[in-house]
C-alpha positions as CSV (number, residue, x, y, z in Angstrom):
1,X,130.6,133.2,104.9
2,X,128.2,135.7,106.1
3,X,129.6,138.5,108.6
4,X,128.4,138.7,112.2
5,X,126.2,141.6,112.1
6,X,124.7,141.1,115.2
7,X,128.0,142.5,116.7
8,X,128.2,145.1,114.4
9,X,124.8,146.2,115.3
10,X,125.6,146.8,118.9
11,X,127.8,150.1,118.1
12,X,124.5,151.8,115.8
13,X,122.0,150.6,118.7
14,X,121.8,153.9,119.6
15,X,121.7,156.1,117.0
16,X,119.1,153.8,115.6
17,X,117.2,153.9,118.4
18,X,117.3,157.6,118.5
19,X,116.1,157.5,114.9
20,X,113.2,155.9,115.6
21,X,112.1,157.3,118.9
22,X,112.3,161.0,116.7
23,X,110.3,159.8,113.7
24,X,107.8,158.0,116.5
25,X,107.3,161.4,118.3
26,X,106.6,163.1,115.0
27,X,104.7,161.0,112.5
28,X,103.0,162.0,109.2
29,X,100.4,160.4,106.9
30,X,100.2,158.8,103.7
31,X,102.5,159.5,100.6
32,X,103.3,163.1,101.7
33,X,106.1,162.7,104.2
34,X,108.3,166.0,104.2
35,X,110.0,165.6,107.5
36,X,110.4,162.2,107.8
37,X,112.5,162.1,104.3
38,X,114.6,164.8,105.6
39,X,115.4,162.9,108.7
40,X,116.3,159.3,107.1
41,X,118.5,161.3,104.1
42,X,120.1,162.9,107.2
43,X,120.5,159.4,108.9
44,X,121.9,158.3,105.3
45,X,124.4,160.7,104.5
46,X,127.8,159.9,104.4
47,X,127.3,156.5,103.2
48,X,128.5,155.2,99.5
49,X,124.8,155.0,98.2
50,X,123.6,156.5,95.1
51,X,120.4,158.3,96.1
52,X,117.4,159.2,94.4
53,X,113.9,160.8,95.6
54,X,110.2,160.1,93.8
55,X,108.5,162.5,91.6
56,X,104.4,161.7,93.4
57,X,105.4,161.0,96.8
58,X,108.5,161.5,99.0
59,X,110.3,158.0,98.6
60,X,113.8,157.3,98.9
61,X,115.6,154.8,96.8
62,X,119.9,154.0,97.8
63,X,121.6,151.8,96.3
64,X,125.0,150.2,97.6
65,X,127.5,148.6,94.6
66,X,129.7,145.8,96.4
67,X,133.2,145.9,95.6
68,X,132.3,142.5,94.3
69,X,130.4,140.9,91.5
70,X,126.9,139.7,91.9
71,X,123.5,139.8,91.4
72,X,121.0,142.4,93.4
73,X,119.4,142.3,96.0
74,X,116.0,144.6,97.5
75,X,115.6,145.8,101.0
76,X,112.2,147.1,102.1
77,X,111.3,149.8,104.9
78,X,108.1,151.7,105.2
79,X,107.5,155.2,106.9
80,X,103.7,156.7,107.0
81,X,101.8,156.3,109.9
82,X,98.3,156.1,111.2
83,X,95.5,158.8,111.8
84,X,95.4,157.7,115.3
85,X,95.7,159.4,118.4
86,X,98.5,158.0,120.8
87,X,97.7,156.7,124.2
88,X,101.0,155.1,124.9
89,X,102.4,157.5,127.8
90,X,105.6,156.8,126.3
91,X,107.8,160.0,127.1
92,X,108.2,160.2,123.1
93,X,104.9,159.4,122.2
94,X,103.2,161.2,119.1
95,X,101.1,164.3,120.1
96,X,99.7,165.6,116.7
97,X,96.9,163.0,116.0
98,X,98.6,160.6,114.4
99,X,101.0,157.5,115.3
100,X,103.5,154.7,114.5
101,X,100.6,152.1,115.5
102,X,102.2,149.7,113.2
103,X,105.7,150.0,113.8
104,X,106.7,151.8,110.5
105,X,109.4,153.8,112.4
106,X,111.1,150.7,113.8
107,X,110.9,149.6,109.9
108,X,112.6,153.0,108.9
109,X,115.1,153.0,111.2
110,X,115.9,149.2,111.0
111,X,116.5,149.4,107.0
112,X,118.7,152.7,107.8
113,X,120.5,150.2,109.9
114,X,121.0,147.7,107.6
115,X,122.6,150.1,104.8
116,X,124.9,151.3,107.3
117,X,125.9,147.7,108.1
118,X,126.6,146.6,104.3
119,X,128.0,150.0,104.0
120,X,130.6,149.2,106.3
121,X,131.5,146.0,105.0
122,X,130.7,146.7,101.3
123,X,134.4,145.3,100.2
124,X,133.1,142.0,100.7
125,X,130.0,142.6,99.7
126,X,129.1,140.8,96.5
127,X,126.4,142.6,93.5
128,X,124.5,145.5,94.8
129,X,121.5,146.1,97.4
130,X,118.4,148.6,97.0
131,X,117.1,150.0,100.3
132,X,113.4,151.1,99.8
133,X,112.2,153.7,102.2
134,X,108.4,153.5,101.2
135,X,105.5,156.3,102.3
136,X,102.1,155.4,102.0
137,X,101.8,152.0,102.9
138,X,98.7,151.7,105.1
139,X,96.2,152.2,102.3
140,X,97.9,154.4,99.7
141,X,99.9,151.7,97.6
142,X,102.9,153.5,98.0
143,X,104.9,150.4,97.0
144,X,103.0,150.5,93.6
145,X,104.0,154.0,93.2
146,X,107.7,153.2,93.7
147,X,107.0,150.6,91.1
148,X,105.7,152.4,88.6
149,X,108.5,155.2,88.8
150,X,111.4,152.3,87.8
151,X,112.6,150.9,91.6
152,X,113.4,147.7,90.3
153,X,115.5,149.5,87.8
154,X,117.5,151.9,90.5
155,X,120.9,149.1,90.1
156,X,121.2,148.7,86.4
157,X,119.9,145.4,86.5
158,X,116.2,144.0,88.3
159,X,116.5,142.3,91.8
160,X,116.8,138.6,92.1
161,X,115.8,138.6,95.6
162,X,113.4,141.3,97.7
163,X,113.1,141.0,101.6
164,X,111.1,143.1,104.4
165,X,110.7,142.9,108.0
166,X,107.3,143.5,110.1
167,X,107.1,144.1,113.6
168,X,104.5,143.0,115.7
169,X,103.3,141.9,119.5
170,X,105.3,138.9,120.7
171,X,108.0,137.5,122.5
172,X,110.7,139.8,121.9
173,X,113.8,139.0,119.4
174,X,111.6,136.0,117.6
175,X,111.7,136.0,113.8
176,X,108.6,134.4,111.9
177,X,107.5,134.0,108.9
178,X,106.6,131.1,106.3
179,X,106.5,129.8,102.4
180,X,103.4,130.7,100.2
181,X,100.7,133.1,101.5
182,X,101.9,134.8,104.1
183,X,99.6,138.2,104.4
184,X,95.9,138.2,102.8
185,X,95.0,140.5,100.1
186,X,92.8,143.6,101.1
187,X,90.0,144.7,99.6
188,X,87.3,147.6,100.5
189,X,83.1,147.0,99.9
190,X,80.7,150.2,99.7
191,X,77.3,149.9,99.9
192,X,74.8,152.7,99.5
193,X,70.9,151.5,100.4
194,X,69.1,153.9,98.4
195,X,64.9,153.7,99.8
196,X,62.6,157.1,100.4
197,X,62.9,159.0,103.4
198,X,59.8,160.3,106.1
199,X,57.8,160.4,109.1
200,X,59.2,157.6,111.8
201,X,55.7,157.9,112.3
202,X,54.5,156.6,109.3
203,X,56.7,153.6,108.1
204,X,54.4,152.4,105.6
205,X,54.6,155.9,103.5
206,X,58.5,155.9,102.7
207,X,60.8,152.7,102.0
208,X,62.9,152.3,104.9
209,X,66.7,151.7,104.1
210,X,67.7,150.9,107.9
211,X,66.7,147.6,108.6
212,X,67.2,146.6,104.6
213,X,71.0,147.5,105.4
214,X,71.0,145.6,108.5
215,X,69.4,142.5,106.5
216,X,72.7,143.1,104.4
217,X,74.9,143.0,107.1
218,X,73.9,139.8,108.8
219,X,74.0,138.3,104.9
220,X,76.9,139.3,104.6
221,X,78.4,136.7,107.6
222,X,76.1,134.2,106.0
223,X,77.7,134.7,102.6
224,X,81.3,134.7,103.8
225,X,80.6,131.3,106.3
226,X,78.5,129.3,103.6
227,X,80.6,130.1,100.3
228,X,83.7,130.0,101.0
229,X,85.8,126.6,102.1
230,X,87.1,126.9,105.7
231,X,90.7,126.2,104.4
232,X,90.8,128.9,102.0
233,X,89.3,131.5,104.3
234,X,87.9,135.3,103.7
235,X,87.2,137.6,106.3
236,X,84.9,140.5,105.9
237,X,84.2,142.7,108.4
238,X,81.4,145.4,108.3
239,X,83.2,148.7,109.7
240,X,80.9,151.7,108.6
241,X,77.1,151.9,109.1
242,X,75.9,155.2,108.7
243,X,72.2,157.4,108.4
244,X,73.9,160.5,108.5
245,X,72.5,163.1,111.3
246,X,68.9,163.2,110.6
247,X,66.5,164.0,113.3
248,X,65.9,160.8,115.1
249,X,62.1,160.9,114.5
250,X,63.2,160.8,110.2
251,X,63.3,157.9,108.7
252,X,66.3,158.7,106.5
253,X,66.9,158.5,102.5
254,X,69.6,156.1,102.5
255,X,72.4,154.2,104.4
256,X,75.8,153.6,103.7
257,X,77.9,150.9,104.8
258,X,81.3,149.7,104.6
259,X,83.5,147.0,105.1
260,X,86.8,145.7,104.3
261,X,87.2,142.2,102.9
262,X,90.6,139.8,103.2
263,X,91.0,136.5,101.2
264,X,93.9,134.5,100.6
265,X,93.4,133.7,96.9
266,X,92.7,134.8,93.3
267,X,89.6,131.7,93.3
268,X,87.8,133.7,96.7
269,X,88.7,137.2,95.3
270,X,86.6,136.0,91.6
271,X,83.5,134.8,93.9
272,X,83.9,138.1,95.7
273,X,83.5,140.7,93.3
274,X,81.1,138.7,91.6
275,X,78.4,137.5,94.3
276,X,78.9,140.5,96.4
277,X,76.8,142.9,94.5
278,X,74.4,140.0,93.2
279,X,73.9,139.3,96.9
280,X,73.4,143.4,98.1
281,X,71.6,144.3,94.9
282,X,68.9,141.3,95.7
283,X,68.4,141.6,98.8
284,X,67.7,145.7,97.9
285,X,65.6,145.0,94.9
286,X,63.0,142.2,97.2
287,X,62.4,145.2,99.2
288,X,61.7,147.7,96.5
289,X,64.7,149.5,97.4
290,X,67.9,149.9,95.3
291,X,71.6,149.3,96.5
292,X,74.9,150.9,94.2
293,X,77.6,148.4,95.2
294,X,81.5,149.6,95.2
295,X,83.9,146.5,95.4
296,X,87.6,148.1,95.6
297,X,90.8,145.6,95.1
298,X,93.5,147.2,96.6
299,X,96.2,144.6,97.6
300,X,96.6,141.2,96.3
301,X,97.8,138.5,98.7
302,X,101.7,138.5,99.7
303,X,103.3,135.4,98.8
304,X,106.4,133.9,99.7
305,X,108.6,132.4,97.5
306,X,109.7,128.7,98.7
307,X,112.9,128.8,97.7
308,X,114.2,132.4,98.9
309,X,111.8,131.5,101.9
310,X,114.1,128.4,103.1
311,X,116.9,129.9,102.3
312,X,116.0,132.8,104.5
313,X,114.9,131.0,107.3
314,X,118.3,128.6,107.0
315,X,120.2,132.2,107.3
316,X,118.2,133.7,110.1
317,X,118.6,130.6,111.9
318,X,122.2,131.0,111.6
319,X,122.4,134.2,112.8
320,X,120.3,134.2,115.4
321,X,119.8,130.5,116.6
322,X,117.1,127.7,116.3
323,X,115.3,129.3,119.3
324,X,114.5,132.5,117.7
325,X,113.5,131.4,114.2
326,X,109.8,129.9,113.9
327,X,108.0,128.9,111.2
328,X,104.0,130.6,111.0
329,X,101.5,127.7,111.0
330,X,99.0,129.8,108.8
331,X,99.3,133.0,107.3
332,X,98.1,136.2,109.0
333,X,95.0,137.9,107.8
334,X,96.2,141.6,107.7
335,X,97.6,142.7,104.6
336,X,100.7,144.8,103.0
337,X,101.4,146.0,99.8
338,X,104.7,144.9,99.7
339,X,103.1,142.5,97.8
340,X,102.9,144.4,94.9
341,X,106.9,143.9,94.9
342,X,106.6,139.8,95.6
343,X,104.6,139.6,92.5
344,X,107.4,140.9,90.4
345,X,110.7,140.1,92.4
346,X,110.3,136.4,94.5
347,X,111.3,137.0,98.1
348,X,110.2,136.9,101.8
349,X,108.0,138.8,104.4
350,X,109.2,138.2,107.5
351,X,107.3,139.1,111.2
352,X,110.0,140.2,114.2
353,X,108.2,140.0,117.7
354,X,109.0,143.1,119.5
355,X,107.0,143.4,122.9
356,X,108.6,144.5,126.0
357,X,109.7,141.9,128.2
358,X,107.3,142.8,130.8
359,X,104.7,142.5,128.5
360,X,101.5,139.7,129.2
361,X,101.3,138.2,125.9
362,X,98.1,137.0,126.2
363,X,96.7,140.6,126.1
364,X,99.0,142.6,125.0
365,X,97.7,145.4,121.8
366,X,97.9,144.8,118.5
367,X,98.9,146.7,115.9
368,X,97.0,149.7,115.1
369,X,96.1,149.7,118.7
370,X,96.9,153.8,120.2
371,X,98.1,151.4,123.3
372,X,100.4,149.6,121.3
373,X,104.4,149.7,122.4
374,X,106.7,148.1,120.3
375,X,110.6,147.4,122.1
376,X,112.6,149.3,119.7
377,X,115.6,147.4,121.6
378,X,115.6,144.8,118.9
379,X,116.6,147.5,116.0
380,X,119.8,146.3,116.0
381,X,119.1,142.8,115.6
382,X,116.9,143.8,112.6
383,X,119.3,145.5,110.6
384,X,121.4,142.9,110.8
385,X,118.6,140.1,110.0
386,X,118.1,142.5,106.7
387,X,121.9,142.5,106.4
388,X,122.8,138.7,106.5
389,X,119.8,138.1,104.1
390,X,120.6,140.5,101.8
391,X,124.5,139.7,102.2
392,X,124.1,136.0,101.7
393,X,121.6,135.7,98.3
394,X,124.0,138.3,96.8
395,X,126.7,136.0,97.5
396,X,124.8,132.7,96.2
């Protein structure tokens, strides 16, 4: 029988929240993150975990042997934040030009949670429990890293299970998440037009790059809403389109664009990377232009697993109650590279809603947003979704 961690929660509420609302006022960037380390080994000491530290980028790995036997179990928490500036007003907001836009400090401090709450009960606890603290997740493949350097060796013995939570805008306290596909996989297009630059003055003497590139753009939407079927969907969304700072009377040398790209699975990714440059290359070439193409895979789509997916959802229901437990009708577009550690360990990805009450769902920011407020009120309920999960599939 699972514990009731909800209740157990209430007494680290605040010491979680205070967590949080110190690594949300001072944030850092990618796989380099010095003071946020120091701050969740601080929050971690005293605890009966074994811990290590990575060798390229400051990870933490603890790991928390039950008194009992069983198999192990993986808890995931990321830390790095965005290069964004903050435009919260919150009285802890971030002021050094970068933020928690994507809740990464509610993640932190919720998995700190969690080991505290299997901590205190770890005489009943049955097999073992990895806590992940992860930098570098928006962009860096931090989880990859963590691979690489033997995580799913830390216990003695590889996971059987690996879970995570995500917050995100939403009624507050509502846990989501489905089987299957549950975040896209992320890739990154760049595009250089390469023509020959001159007088604005004299089109017909240089070959103009500019509205080749913008040919490519709108081909681009064509390509992604004619070869692709509607049920197995891609998104690709232009981002950069740059000239440089040439005089505005220059017709310029060249023009770069980027974009990223999402799909959903490994069939879209192959048409991708093939028609992709075949498209931008021909499109160049009838214009007496060239194009170098750069197609960049850097996460692959974030699966579920069915089985650890029901059983999750039947244990989060339980704790929580029917009314805060949905399941996703489709699976979100964004993308996480926790999916590097579904492809090796089956497990779930699960979405918590976490927008203050007062909040008018129907505009509220997104993630990423520098408006974006997540309620860091539900911390408590997260550790202990993490806790029950990890305490009941060691117990299975």
């Amino acid at each position: 029988m699972t514990p009731d961690f909800t209740a157990d929660a209430v007494a680290i509420l605040p010491d979680l929240v205070a967590l949080r609302r110190s690594l949300h006022a001072d944030p850092e960037l990618g796989l380099d993150l010095p003071r946020t380390q120091r701050r969740v080994l601080d929050a971690l000491a005293g605890l009966p975990l074994e811990i290590s530290t990575g060798d390229k980028t400051t990870s933490i790995v603890a790991v928390l042997r039950g008194a009992l036997p069983g198999p192990t179990v993986l808890l995931r928490g990321d830390m790095d934040a965005l290069p964004i500036d903050e435009a919260t007003g919150l009285e802890y907001a971030s002021t050094n030009g970068a933020m928690h836009a994507c809740g990464h400090d509610l993640h932190t401090a919720g998995l700190v949670g969690a080991a505290k709450l299997l901590s205190a009960r770890r005489d009943e606890l049955h097999g073992s429990v990895v806590f992940m603290f992860q930098p570098g997740e928006e962009g860096h493949g931090g989880a990859k890293i963590m691979l690489d350097e033997g995580l799913l060796d830390a216990a003695g013995e590889r996971p059987v299970a690996a879970y995570a939570v995500h917050v995100a805008p939403g009624p507050r306290g509502v846990f989501a998440t489905r089987t299957g596909a549950v975040a896209a996989g992320s890739n990154q297009l760049f595009v250089t037009v390469q023509g020959r630059g001159g007088h604005g003055s004299q089109p017909h003497q240089t070959l103009d790059p500019v509205p080749v590139a913008a040919e490519i753009v709108l081909a681009l939407q064509a390509f992604v809403t004619r070869r692709f079927d509607a049920f197995d969907p891609v998104v690709l969304s232009v981002t950069r389109l740059s000239t440089g700072e040439g005089a505005v009377n220059v017709i310029p040398e060249r023009v770069e664009i980027a974009a990223t790209v999402r799909h959903m699975s490994t069939a879209s990714l192959a048409i991708l990377r093939e028609g992709l440059p075949r498209l931008i290359e021909g499109i160049a070439t009838a214009h007496g232009l060239s194009a170098d193409v750069e197609f960049e895979t850097m996460y692959p789509v974030t699966v579920n697993d069915a089985a650890e997916t029901d059983a999750t959802l039947a244990e989060l229901r339980h704790t929580f109650g029917e009314q805060r437990v949905v399941v996703m009708p489709s699976p979100m577009m964004g993308s996480e590279d926790f999916a590097f550690v579904l492809a090796e360990v089956p497990g779930t990805f699960i979405a918590l809603m976490t927008s203050p009450p007062d909040t008018d769902l129907r505009t509220a920011e997104w993630n990423h947003s520098p408006r974006v407020v997540f309620d860091d009120a539900v911390l408590g309920d997260q550790a202990a979704a993490l806790a029950s999960v990890a305490f009941a599939r060691t117990a299975r």
